[in-house]
C-alpha positions as CSV (number, residue, x, y, z in Angstrom):
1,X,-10.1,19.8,28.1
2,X,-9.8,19.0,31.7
3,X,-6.5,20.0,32.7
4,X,-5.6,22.8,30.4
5,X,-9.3,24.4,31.4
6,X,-7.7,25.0,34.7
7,X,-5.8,28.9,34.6
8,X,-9.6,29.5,32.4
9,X,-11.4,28.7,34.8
10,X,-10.3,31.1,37.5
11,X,-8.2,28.0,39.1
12,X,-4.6,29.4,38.3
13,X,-2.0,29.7,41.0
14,X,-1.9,33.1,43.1
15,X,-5.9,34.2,41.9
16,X,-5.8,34.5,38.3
17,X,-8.3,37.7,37.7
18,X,-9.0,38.9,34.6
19,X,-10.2,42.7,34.1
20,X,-10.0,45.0,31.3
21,X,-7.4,47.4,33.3
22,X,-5.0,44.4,34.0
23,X,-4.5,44.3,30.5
24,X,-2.1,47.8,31.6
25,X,0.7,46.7,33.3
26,X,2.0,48.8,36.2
27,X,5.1,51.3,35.2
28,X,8.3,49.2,34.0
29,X,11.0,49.5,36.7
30,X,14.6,48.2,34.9
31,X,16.2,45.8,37.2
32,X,19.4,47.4,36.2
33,X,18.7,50.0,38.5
34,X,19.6,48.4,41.5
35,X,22.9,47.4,39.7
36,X,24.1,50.9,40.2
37,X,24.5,50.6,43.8
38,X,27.6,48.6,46.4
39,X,26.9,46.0,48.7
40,X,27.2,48.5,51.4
41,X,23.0,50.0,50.2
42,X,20.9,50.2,52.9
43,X,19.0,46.8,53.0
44,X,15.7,48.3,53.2
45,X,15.9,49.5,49.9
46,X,16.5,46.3,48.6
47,X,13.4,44.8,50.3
48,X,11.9,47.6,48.9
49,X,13.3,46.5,45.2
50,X,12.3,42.6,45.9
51,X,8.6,44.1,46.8
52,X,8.3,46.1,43.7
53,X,9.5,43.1,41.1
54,X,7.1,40.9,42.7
55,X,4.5,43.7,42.3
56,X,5.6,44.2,38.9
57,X,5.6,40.3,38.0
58,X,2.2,39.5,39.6
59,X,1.3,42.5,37.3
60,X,2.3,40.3,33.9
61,X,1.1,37.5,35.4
62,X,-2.6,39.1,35.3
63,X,-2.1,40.2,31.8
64,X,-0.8,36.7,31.1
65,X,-4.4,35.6,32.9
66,X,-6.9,37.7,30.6
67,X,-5.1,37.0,27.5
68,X,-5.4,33.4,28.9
69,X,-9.2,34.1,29.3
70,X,-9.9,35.3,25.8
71,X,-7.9,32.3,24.5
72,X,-5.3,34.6,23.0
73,X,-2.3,32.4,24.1
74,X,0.4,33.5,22.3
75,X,0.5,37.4,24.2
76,X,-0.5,34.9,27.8
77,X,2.9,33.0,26.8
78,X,4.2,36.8,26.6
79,X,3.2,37.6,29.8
80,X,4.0,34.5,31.7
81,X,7.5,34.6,30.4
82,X,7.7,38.3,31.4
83,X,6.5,37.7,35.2
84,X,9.5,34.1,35.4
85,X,12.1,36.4,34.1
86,X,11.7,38.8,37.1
87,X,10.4,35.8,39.7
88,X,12.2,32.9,38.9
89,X,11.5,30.9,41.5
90,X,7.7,31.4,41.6
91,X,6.1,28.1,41.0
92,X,2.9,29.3,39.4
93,X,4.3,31.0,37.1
94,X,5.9,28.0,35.5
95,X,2.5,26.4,36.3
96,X,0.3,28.9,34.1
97,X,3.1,29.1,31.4
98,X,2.9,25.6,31.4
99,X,-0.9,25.6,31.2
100,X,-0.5,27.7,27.9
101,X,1.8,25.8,26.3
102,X,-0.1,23.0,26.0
103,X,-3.1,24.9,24.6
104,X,-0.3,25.9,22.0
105,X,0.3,21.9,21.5
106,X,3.9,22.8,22.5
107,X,4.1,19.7,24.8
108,X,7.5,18.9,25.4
109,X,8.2,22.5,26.3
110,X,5.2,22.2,28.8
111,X,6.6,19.2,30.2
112,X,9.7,21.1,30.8
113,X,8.1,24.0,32.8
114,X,5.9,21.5,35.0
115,X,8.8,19.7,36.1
116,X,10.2,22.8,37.3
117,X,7.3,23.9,39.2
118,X,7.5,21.1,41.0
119,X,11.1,21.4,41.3
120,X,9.8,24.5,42.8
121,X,7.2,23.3,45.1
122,X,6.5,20.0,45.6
123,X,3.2,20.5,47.1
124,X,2.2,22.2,43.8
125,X,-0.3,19.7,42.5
126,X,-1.5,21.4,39.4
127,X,2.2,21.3,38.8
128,X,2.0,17.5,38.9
129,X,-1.3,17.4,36.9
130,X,0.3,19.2,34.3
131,X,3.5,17.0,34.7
132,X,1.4,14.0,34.0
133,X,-0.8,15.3,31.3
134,X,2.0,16.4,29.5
135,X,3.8,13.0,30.1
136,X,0.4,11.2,28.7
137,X,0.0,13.7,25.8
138,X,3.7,12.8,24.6
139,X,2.9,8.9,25.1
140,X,5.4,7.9,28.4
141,X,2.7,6.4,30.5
142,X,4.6,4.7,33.1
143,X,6.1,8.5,34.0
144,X,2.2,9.8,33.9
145,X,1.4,7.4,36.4
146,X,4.3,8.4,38.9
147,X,3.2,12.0,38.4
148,X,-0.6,10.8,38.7
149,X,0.2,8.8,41.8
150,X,1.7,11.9,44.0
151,X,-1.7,13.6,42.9
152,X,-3.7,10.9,44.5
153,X,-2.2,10.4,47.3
154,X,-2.8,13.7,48.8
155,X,-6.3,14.2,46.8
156,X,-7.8,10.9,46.7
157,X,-11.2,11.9,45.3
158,X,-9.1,14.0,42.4
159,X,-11.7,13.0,39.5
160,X,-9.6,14.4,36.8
161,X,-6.1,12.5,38.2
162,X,-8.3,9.0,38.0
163,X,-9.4,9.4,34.9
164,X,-6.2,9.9,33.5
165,X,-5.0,7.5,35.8
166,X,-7.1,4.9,34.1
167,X,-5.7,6.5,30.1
168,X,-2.4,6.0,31.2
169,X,-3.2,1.8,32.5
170,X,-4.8,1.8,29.1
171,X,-2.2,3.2,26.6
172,X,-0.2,0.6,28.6
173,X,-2.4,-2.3,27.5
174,X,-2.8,-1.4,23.9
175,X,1.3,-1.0,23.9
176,X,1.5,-4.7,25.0
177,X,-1.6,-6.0,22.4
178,X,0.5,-4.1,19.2
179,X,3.7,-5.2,20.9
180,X,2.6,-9.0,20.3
181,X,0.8,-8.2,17.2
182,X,3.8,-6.9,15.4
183,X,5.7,-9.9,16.2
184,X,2.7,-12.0,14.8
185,X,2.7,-9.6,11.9
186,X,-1.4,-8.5,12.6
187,X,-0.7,-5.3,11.4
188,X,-3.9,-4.7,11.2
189,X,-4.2,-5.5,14.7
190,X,-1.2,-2.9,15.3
191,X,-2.7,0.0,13.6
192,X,-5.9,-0.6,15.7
193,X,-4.3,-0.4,19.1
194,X,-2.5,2.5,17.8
195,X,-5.4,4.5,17.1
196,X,-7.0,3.8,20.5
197,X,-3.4,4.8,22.5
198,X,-3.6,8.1,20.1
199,X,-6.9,9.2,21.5
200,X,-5.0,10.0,24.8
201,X,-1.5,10.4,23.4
202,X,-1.9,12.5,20.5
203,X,1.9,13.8,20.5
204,X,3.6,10.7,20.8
205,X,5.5,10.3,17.4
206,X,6.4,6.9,18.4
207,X,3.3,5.4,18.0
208,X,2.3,7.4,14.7
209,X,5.4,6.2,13.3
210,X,5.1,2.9,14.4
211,X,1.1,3.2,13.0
212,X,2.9,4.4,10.1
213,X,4.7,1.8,9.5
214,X,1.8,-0.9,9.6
215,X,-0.1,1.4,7.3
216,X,2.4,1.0,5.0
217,X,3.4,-3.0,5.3
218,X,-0.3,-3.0,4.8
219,X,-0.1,-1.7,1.1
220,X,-1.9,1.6,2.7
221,X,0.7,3.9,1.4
222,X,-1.3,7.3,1.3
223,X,-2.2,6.6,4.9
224,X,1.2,6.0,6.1
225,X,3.0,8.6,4.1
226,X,0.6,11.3,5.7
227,X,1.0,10.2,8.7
228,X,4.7,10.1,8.2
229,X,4.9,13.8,6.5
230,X,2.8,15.3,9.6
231,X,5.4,14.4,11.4
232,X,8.5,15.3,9.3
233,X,6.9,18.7,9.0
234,X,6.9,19.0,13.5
235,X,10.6,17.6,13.3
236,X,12.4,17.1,9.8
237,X,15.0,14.8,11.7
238,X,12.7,12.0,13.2
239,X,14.6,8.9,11.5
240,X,11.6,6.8,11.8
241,X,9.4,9.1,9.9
242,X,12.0,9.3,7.2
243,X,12.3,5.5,7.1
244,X,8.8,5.0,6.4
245,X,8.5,7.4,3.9
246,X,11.5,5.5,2.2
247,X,9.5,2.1,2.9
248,X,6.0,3.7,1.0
249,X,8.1,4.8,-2.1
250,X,10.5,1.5,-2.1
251,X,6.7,-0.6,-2.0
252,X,5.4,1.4,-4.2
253,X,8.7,0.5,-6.4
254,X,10.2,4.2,-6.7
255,X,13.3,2.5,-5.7
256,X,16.0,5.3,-5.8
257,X,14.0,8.1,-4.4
258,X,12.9,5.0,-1.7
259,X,16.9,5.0,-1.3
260,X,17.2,8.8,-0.6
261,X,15.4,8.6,2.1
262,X,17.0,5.9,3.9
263,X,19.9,7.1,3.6
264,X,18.7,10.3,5.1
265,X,17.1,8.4,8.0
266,X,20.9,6.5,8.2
267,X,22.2,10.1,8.8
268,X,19.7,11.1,11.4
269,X,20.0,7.6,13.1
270,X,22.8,5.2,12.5
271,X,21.8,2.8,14.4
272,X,18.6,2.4,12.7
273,X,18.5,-1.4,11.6
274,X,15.2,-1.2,9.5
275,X,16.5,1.4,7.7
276,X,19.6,0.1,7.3
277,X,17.8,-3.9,6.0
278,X,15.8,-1.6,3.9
279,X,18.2,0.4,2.3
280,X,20.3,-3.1,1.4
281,X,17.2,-4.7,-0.2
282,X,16.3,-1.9,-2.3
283,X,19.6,-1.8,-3.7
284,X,19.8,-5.6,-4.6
285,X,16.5,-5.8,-5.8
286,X,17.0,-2.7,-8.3
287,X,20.5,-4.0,-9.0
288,X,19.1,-7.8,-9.6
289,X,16.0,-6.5,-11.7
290,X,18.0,-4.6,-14.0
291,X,20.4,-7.3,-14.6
292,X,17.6,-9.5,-15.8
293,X,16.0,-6.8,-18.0
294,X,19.5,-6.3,-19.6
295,X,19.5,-10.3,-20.3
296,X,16.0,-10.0,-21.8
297,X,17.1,-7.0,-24.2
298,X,20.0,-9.0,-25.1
299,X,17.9,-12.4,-25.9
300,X,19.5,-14.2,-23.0
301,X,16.1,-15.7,-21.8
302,X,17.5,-18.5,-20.1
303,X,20.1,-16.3,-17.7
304,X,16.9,-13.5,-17.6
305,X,14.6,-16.2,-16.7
306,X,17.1,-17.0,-13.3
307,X,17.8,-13.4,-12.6
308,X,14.3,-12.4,-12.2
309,X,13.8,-15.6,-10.1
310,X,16.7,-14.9,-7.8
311,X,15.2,-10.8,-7.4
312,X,12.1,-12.7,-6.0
313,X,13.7,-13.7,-3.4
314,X,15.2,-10.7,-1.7
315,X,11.9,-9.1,-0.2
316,X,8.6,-11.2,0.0
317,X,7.2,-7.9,1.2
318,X,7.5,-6.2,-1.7
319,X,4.3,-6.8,-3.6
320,X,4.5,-4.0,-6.3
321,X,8.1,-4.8,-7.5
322,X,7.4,-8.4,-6.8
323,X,4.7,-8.2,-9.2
324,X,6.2,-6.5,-12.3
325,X,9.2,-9.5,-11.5
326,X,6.4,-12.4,-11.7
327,X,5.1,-10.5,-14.9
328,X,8.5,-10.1,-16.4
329,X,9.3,-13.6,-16.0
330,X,5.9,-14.9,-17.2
331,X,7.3,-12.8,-20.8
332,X,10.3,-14.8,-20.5
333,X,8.8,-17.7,-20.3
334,X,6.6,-17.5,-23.1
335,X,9.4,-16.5,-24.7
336,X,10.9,-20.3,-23.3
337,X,7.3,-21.8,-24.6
338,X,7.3,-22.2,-21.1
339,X,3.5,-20.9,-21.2
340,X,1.9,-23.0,-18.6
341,X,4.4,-21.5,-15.8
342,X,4.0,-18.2,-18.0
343,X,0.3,-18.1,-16.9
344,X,1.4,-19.1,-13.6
345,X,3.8,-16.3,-13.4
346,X,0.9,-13.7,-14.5
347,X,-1.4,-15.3,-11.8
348,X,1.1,-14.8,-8.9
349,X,1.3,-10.9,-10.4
350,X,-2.2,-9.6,-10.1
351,X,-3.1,-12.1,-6.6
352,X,0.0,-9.2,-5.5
353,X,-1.2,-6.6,-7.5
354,X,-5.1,-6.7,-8.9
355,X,-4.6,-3.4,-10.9
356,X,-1.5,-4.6,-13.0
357,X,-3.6,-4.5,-16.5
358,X,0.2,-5.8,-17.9
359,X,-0.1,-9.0,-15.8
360,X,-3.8,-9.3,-17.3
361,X,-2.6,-8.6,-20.7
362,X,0.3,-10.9,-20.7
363,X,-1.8,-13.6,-19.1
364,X,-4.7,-13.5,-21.7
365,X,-1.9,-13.7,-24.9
366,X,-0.9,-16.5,-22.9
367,X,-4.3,-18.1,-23.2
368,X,-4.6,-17.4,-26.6
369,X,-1.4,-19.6,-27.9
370,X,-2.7,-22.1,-25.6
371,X,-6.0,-22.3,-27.2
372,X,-7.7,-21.7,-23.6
373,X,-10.1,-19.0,-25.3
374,X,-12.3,-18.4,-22.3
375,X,-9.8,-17.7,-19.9
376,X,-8.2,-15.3,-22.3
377,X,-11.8,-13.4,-23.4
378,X,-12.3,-13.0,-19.6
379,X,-9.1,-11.5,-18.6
380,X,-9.4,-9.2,-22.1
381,X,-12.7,-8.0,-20.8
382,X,-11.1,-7.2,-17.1
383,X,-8.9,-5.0,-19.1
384,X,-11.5,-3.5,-20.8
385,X,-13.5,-2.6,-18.3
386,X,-10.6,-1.0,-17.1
387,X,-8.8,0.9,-19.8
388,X,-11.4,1.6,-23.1
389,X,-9.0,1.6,-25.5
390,X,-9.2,0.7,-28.8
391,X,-6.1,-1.8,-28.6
392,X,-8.0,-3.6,-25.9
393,X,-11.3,-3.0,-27.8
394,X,-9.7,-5.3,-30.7
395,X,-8.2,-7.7,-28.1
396,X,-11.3,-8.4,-26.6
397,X,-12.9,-9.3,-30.3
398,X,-10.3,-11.3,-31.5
399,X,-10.9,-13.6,-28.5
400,X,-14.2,-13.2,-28.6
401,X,-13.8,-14.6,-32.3
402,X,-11.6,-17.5,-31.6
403,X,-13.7,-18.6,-28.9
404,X,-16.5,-18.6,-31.4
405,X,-14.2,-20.4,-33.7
406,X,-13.0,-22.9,-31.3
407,X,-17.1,-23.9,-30.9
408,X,-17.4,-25.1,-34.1
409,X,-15.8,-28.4,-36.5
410,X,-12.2,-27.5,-36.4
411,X,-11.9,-28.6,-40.1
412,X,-7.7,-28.1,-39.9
413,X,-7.9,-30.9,-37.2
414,X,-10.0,-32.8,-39.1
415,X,-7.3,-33.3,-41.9
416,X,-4.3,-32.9,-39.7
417,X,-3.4,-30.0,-40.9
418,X,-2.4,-26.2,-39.5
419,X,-4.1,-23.5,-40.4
420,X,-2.0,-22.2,-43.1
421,X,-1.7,-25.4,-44.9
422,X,-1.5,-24.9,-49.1
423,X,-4.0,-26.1,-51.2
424,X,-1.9,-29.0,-52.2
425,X,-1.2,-29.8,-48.2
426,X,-4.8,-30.3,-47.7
427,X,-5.5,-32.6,-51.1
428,X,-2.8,-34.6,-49.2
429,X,-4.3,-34.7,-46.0
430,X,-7.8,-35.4,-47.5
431,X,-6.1,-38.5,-49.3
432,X,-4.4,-39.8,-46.3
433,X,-7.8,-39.5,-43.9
434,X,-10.5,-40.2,-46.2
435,X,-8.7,-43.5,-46.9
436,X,-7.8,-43.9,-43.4
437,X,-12.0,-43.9,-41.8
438,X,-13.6,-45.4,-45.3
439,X,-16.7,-47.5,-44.7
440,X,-15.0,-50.1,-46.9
441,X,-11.9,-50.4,-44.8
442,X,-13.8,-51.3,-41.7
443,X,-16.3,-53.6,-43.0
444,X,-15.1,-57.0,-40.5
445,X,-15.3,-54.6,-37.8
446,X,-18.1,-54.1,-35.2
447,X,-21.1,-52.1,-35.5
448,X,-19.6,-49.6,-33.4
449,X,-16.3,-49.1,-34.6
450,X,-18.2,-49.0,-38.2
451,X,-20.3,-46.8,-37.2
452,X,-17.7,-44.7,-35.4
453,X,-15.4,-44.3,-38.5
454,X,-18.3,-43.5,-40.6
455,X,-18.6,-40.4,-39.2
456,X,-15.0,-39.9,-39.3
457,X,-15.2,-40.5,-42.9
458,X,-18.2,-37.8,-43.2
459,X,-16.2,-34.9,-41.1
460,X,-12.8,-35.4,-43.8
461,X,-15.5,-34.9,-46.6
462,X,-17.2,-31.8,-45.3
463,X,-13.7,-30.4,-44.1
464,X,-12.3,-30.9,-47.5
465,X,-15.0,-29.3,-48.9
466,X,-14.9,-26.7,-47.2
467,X,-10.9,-26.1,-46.9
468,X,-10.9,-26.7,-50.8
469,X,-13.3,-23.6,-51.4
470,X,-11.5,-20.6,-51.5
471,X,-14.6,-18.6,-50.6
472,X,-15.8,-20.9,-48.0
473,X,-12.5,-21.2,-46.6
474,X,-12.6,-17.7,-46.6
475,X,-16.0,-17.4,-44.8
476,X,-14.9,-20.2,-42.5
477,X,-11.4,-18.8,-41.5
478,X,-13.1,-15.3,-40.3
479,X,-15.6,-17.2,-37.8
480,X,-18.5,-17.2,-40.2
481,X,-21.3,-19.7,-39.8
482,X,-21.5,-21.3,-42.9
483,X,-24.9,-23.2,-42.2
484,X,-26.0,-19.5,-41.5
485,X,-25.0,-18.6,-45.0
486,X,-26.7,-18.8,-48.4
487,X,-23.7,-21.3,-49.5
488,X,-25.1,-25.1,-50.4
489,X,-23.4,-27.2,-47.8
490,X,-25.0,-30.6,-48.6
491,X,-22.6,-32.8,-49.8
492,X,-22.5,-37.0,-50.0
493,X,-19.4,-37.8,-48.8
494,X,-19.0,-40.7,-51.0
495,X,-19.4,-38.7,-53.8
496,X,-16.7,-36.4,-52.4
497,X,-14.4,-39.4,-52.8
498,X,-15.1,-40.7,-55.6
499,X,-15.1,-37.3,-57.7
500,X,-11.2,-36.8,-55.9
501,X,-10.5,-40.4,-56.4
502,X,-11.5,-40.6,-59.9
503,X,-13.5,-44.0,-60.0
504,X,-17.2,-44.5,-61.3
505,X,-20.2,-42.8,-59.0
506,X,-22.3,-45.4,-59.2
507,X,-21.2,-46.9,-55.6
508,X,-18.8,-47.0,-52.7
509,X,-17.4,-50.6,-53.7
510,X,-17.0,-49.8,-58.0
511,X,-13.4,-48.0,-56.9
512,X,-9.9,-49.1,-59.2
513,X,-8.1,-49.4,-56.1
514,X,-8.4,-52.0,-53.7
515,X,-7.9,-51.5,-49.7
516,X,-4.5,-52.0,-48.0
């Protein structure tokens, strides 16, 4: 402990001993005795008064000593107090006092009584040590270093003053590095160099704030409210520690309570500009997001579409909010058949936010109308993994499916057809393509393109075989493998055409009709 080892270590001012019977102080004589008497008492009396009230403080002042001892420093603080109210101008009384106080982490109120020990006695230079301890402990180093200095100069080879000499020139370093960091926004950088200053200034509730605070602009909320609440619980009033407990909630998009507390900071501090910036962007992004959500409700997609883009642009900093914003306009614009930007949208959410199952969800339905079946099986097993739900259970299997699905002949495309085309729809369709790729229809054409529309010609047959089936449409609609099925699936494709067409089987060129 260096310094505050000093009164335990039988180093206090005016030979600090500590006995079992000075734990019995000698009798109590009431300063109001002397009151009693005129000016006109013999002054030998009152040297005789002076002597005894010395005797009787150096008397608590040795109590104050053994309950120092046997680390009970609550009674020392007792004592001490006890021996300044009858010697108030005894510097080591302050000096022990002070000594105690800072084992009680009561810094501030150490600082005070050091200052006037020194006030006291100049020469005191345990006084000073304390002063500049105290100064250190509460994170003013530049004032540590004055007090350090007057140590020095009269004790040079003073071990303890150089190391904390050499804490102070530190703390001052790692002030300038966060200083710069902030302004380059390496909060990361900030909250290191904050943690190193701490070591040596462990009261200063400037830099845990301001540690806080890069905790939180980090995303580390927990962190920085914790740190914040430890020091709201030492002093309810600190205006910074109430701002960043306003900036955790408003990140963490509990807007209103977020609001509380700036406000509360606002009345603590008015001239406290964060809060103040704070306090105005959580307002207009809560008053801009619920504007768009009232547009959605009301089927004004468009107007919702530019509300939620305008909220986007009050506070990049604000990942969590920003987030559900991307997300709600990716809804509205699948809503818009805007899906590409919808996916977009989502993708922008969970880069912000990679826990927002809603982006994830929002994204994969997205890739589902778009046909993108991958993309949408991956982002349903993401959720999941995540949430075991039977919803997402099902999600998952329907992609699963239609990525199966999507593998195969898509026999709809084939005809030109959707997939709730009526049976007369895909006779149609059938008509149209079977006449369109016909061998006979292409015979003054290359080999290639022959050969190509040949097997154009062969996929319309098997799709309209298929389609025309009610069972294997069935089969085929539900993702079944109809090779893999006990269903006959040979077929000649001229026969096909000829059976629909209604001309003789005996040849692709015995048809009623001619070619166009």
């Amino acid at each position: 402990m260096g310094i505050l080892r000093t009164v335990a270590e039988g180093g206090a001012e005016g030979g600090m001993k500590a006995s079992h019977a000075s734990l019995h102080p000698p009798p109590l004589y009431s300063k109001m005795a002397t009151v009693d008497y005129d000016s006109s008492v013999d002054p030998e009396m009152d040297l005789t008064s002076d002597e005894e009230l010395e005797r009787e403080a150096e008397g608590f002042k040795e109590q104050g000593n053994a309950y120092y001892v046997k680390k009970d420093y609550a009674e020392a603080f007792n004592f001490y107090t006890k021996a300044i109210d009858l010697c108030p101008k005894n510097a080591s009384y302050y000096g022990n006092r002070a000594a105690t106080l800072m084992m009680l982490s009561r810094y501030r109120e150490a600082l005070e009584d050091s200052q006037q020990a020194v006030r006291l006695d100049d020469s005191f230079m345990k006084g000073h040590m304390r002063e500049g301890k105290c100064h250190l402990l509460l994170g003013n180093a530049m004032a540590a270093i004055r007090c350090l200095q007057k140590v020095l100069e009269r004790e040079p080879d003073n071990s303890q003053a150089q190391q904390e000499m050499k804490n102070a020139e530190s703390i001052l370093e790692y002030e300038r590095m966060a200083e710069i960091s902030f302004e380059k926004r390496d909060f990361r950088m900030v909250v290191f160099c904050m943690d190193r200053v701490l070591d040596s200034a462990s009261a200063c509730h400037r830099f845990k704030v301001l540690k806080a605070e890069c905790l939180a602009l980090l995303g580390r909320y927990p962190e920085a409210q914790s740190v914040a609440s430890d020091i709201l619980r030492m002093d309810s009033t600190n205006g910074d520690a109430l701002y960043v407990r306003g900036l955790c909630l408003y990140y963490e998009d509990c807007i209103d309570k977020a609001v509380q507390f700036f406000v509360q900071a606002l009345r603590m501090a008015p001239d406290h500009e964060k809060a103040r910036l704070a306090c105005r962007n959580a307002k207009a992004l809560k008053a801009k997001k619920e504007e768009g959500n009232k547009a959605f409700k009301e089927g004004s997609y468009e107007e919702a579409y530019e509300l939620y883009t305008e909220a986007l642009t009050i506070d990049p900093n604000n990942i969590k909010t920003n987030a559900k914003l991307y997300c709600n306009r990716a809804t509205v614009g699948s809503k818009l058949n805007k899906l590409e930007q919808a996916i977009e949208d989502c993708t922008k959410a969970i880069k912000l936010d990679e826990t927002y199952i809603k982006a994830y969800l929002r994204r994969a339905q997205c890739y589902m109308d778009t046909e993108q079946y991958e993309e949408a099986v991956r982002d349903y097993e993401k959720v999941y993994q995540t949430e075991k739900t039977k919803e997402h259970k099902n999600l998952l299997k329907n992609a699963q499916l239609e990525l199966k699905k999507s593998k195969r002949k898509d026999y709809y495309k084939v005809l030109g057809v959707d997939k709730n085309a009526t049976e007369d729809e895909i006779k149609k369709a059938y008509r149209k393509r079977a006449l369109m790729h016909h061998p006979d229809r292409h015979s003054g054409a290359s080999a290639e393109v022959q050969k190509e529309e040949e097997k154009k010609f062969k996929e319309v047959g098997e799709a309209f075989t298929v389609l025309s089936d009610p069972k294997k449409k069935t089969r085929y609609d539900s993702g079944h493998d109809l090779e893999d099925d006990d269903m006959n699936m040979d077929f000649d494709a001229n026969n096909i055409f000829k059976a629909f067409f209604g001309g003789p089987a005996s040849g692709p060129g015995n048809f009623f009709f001619q070619f166009g």
